[in-house]
C-alpha positions as protocol buffer text, in pm:
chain_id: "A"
residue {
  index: 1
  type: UNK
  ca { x: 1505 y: 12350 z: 15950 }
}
residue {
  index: 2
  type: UNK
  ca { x: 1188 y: 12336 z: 16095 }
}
residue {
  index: 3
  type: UNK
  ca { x: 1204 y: 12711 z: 16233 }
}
residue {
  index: 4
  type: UNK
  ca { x: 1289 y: 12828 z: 15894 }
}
residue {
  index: 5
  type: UNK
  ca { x: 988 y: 12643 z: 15693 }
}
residue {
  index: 6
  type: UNK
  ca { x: 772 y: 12805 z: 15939 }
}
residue {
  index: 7
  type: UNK
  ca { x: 931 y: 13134 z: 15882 }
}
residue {
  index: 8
  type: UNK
  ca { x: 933 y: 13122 z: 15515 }
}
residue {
  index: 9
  type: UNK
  ca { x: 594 y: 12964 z: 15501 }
}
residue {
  index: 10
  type: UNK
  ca { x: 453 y: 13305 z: 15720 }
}
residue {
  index: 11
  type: UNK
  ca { x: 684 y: 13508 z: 15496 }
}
residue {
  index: 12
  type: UNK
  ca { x: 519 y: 13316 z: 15206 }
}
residue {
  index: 13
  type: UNK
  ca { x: 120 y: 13397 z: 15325 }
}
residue {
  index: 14
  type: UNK
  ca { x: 196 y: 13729 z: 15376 }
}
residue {
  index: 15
  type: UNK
  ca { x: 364 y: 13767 z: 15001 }
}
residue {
  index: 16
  type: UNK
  ca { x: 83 y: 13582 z: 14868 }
}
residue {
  index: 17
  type: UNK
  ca { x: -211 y: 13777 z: 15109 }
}
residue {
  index: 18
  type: UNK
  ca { x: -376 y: 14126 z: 15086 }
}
residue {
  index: 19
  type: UNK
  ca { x: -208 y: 14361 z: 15248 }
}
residue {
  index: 20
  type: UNK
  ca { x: -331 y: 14348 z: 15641 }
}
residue {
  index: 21
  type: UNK
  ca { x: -424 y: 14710 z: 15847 }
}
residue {
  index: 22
  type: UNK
  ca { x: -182 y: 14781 z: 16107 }
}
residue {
  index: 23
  type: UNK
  ca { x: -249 y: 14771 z: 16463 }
}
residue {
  index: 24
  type: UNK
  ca { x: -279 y: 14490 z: 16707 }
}
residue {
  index: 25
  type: UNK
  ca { x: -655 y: 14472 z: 16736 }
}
residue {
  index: 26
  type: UNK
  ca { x: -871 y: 14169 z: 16571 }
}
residue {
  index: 27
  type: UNK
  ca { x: -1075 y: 14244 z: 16298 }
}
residue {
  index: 28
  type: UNK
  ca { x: -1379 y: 14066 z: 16338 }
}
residue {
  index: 29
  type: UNK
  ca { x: -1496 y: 14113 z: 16036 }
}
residue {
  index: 30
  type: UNK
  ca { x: -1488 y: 13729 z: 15885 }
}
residue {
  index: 31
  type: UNK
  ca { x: -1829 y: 13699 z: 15769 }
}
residue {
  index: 32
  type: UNK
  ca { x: -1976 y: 13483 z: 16019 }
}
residue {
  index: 33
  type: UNK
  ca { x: -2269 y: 13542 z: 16274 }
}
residue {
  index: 34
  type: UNK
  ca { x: -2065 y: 13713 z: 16623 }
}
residue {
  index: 35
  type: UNK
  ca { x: -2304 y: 13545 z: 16818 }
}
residue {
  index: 36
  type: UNK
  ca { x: -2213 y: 13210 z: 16657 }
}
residue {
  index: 37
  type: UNK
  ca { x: -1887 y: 13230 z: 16786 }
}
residue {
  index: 38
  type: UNK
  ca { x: -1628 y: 13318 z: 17071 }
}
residue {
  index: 39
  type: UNK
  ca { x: -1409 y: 13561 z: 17001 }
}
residue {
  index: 40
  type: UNK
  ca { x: -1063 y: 13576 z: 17176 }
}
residue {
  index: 41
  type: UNK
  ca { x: -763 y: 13836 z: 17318 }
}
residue {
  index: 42
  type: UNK
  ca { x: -455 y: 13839 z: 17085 }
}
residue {
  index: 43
  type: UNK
  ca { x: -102 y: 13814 z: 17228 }
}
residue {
  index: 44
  type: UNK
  ca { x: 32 y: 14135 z: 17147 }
}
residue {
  index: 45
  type: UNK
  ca { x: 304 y: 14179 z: 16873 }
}
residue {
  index: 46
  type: UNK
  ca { x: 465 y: 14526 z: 16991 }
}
residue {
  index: 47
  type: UNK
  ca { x: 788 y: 14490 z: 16759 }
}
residue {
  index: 48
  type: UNK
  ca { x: 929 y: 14212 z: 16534 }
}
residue {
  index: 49
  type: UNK
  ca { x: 1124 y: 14020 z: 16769 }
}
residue {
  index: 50
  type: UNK
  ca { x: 773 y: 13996 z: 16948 }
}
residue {
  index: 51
  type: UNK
  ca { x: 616 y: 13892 z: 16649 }
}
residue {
  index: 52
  type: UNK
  ca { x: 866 y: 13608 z: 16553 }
}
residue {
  index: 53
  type: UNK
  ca { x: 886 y: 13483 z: 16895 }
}
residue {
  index: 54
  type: UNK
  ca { x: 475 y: 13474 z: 16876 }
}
residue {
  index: 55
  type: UNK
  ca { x: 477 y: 13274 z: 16552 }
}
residue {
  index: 56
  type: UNK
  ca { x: 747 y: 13041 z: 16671 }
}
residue {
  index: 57
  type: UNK
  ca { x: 503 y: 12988 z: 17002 }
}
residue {
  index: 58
  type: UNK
  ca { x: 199 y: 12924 z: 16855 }
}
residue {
  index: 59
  type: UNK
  ca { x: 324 y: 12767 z: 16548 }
}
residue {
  index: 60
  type: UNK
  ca { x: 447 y: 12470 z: 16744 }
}
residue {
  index: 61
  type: UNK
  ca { x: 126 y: 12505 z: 16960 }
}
residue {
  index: 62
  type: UNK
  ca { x: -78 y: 12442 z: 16656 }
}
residue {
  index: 63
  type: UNK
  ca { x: 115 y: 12169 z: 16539 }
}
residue {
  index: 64
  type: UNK
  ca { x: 38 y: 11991 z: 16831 }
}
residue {
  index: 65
  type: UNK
  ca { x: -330 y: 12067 z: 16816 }
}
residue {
  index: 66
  type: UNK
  ca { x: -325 y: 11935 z: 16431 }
}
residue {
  index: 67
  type: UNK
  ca { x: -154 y: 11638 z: 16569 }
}
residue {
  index: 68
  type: UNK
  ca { x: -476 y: 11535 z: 16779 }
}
residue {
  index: 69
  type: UNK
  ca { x: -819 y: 11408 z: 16659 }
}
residue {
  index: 70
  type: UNK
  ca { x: -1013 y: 11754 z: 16585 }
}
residue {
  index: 71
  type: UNK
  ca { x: -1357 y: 11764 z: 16770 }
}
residue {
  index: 72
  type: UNK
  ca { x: -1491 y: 12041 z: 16815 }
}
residue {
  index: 73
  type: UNK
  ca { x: -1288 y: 12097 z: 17138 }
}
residue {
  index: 74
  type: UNK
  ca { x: -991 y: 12096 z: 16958 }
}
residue {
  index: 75
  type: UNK
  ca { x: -1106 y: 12315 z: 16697 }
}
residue {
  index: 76
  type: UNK
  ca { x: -1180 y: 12587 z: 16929 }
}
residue {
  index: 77
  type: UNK
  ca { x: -862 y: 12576 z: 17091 }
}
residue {
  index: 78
  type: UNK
  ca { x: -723 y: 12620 z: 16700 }
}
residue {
  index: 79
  type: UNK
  ca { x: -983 y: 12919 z: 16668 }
}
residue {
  index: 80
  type: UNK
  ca { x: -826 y: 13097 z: 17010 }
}
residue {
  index: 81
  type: UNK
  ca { x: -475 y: 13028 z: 16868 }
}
residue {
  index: 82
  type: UNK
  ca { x: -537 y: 13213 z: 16524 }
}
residue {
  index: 83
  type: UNK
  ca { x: -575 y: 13536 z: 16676 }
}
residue {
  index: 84
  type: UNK
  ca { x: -247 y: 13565 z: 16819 }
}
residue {
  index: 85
  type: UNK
  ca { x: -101 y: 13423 z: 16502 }
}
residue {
  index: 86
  type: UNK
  ca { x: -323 y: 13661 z: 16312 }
}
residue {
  index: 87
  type: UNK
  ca { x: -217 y: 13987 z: 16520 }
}
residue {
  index: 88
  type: UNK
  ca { x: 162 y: 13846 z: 16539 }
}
residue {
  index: 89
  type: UNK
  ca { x: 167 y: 13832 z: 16097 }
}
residue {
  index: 90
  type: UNK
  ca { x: 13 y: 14197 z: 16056 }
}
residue {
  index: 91
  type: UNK
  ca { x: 333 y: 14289 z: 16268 }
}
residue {
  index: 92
  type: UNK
  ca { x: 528 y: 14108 z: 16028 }
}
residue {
  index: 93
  type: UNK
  ca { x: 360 y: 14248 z: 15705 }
}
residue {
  index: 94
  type: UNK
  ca { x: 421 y: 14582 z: 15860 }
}
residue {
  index: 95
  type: UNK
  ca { x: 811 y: 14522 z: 15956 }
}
residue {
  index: 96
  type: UNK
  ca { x: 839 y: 14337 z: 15613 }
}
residue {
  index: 97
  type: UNK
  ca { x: 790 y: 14659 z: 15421 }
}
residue {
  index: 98
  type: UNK
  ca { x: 1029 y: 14854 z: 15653 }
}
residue {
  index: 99
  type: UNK
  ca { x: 1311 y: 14569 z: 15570 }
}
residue {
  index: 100
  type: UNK
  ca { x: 1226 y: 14577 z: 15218 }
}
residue {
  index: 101
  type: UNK
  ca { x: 1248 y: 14986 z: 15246 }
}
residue {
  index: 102
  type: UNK
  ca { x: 1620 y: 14899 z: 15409 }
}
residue {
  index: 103
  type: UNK
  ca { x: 1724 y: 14664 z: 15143 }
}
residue {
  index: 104
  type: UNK
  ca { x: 1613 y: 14871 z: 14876 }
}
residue {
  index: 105
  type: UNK
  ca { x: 1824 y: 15165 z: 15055 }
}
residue {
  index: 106
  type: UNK
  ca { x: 2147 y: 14930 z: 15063 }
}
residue {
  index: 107
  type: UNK
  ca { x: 2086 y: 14842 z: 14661 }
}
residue {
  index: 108
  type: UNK
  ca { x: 2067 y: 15236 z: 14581 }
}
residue {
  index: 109
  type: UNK
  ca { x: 2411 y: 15287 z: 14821 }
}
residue {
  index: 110
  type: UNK
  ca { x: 2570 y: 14967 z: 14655 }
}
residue {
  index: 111
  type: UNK
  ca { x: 2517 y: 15100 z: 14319 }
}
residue {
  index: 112
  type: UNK
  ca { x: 2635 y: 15457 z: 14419 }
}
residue {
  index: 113
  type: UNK
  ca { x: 2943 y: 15343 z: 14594 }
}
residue {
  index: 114
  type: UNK
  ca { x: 2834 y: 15523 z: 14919 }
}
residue {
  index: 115
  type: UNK
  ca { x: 3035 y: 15238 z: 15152 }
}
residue {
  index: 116
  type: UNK
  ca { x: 2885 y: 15391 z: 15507 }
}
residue {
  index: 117
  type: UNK
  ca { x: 2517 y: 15330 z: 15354 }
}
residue {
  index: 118
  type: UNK
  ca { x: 2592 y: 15019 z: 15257 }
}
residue {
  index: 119
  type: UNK
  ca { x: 2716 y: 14850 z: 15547 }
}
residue {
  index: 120
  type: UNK
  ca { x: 2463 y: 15072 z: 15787 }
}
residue {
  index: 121
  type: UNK
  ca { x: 2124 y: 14913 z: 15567 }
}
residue {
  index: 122
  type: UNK
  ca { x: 2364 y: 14575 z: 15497 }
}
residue {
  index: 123
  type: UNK
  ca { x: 2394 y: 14555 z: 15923 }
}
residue {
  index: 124
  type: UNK
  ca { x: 1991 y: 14609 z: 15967 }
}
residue {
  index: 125
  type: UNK
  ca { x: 1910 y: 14390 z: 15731 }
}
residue {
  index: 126
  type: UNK
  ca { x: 2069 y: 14119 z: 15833 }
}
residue {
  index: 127
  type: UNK
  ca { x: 1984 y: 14173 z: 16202 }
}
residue {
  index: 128
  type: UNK
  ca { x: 1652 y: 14177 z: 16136 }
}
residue {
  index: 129
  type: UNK
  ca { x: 1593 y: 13919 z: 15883 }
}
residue {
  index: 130
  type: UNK
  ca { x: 1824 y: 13701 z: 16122 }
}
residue {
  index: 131
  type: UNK
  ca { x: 1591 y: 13702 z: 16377 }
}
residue {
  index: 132
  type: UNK
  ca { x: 1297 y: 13583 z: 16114 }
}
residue {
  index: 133
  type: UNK
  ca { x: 1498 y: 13318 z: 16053 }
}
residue {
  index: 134
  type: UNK
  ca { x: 1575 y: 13254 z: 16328 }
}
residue {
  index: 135
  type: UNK
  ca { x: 1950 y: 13254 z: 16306 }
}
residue {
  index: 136
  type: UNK
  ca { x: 2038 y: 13495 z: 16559 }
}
């Protein structure tokens, strides 16, 4: 249960967020002074299952951090973690549209009858929102 609220709760941000540029790289761009503060390498998110697994990672890693007293230690341990997280949900936005794009295709077959569509976008779908969910 706890996989899923995690899942729905990234699937929720991005719904809720501006729409994120694709690629893997940080944007630094947060409106604070660079010199200020560290900046840190992303795990890479090269496909979905990537992504989820990345979320699922440092999802429970933050949950631990948030479980401890939050000096400033702690807080930049939080700060490194949000990168990968970061870098792991612009996957997701990006694979998000290309599921939506599939479900949408299985709707159009549905209501046309075409059986072969159906089943072919019905079979991605599921796979891949499966392994969001992690029910797979």
């Amino acid at each position: 249960m706890k996989r899923l609220t995690a899942a729905i709760l990234s699937v929720g941000l991005l719904a809720g967020g501006p729409a994120l540029a694709n690629g893997d790289d940080h944007d630094h761009a947060h409106g604070h002074d660079d010199q200020q503060v560290q900046h840190y390498k992303a795990e890479p998110a090269p496909n979905l299952k990537a992504a989820v697994e990345n979320l699922r990672d440092y999802n429970r890693k933050l949950e631990q951090h948030l479980d401890q007293e939050m000096t400033v230690e702690n807080m930049e341990k939080i700060h490194q973690l949000s990168y990968t997280l970061e870098n792991a949900l612009k996957r997701m936005d990006k694979d998000l549209e290309n599921i939506a794009s599939v479900l949408e295709g299985m709707h159009l077959a549905s209501e046309a009858r075409n059986q072969d569509k159906v089943e072919g976008n019905a079979e991605t779908y599921l796979e891949n929102m499966n392994m969001i969910l992690g029910e797979s």
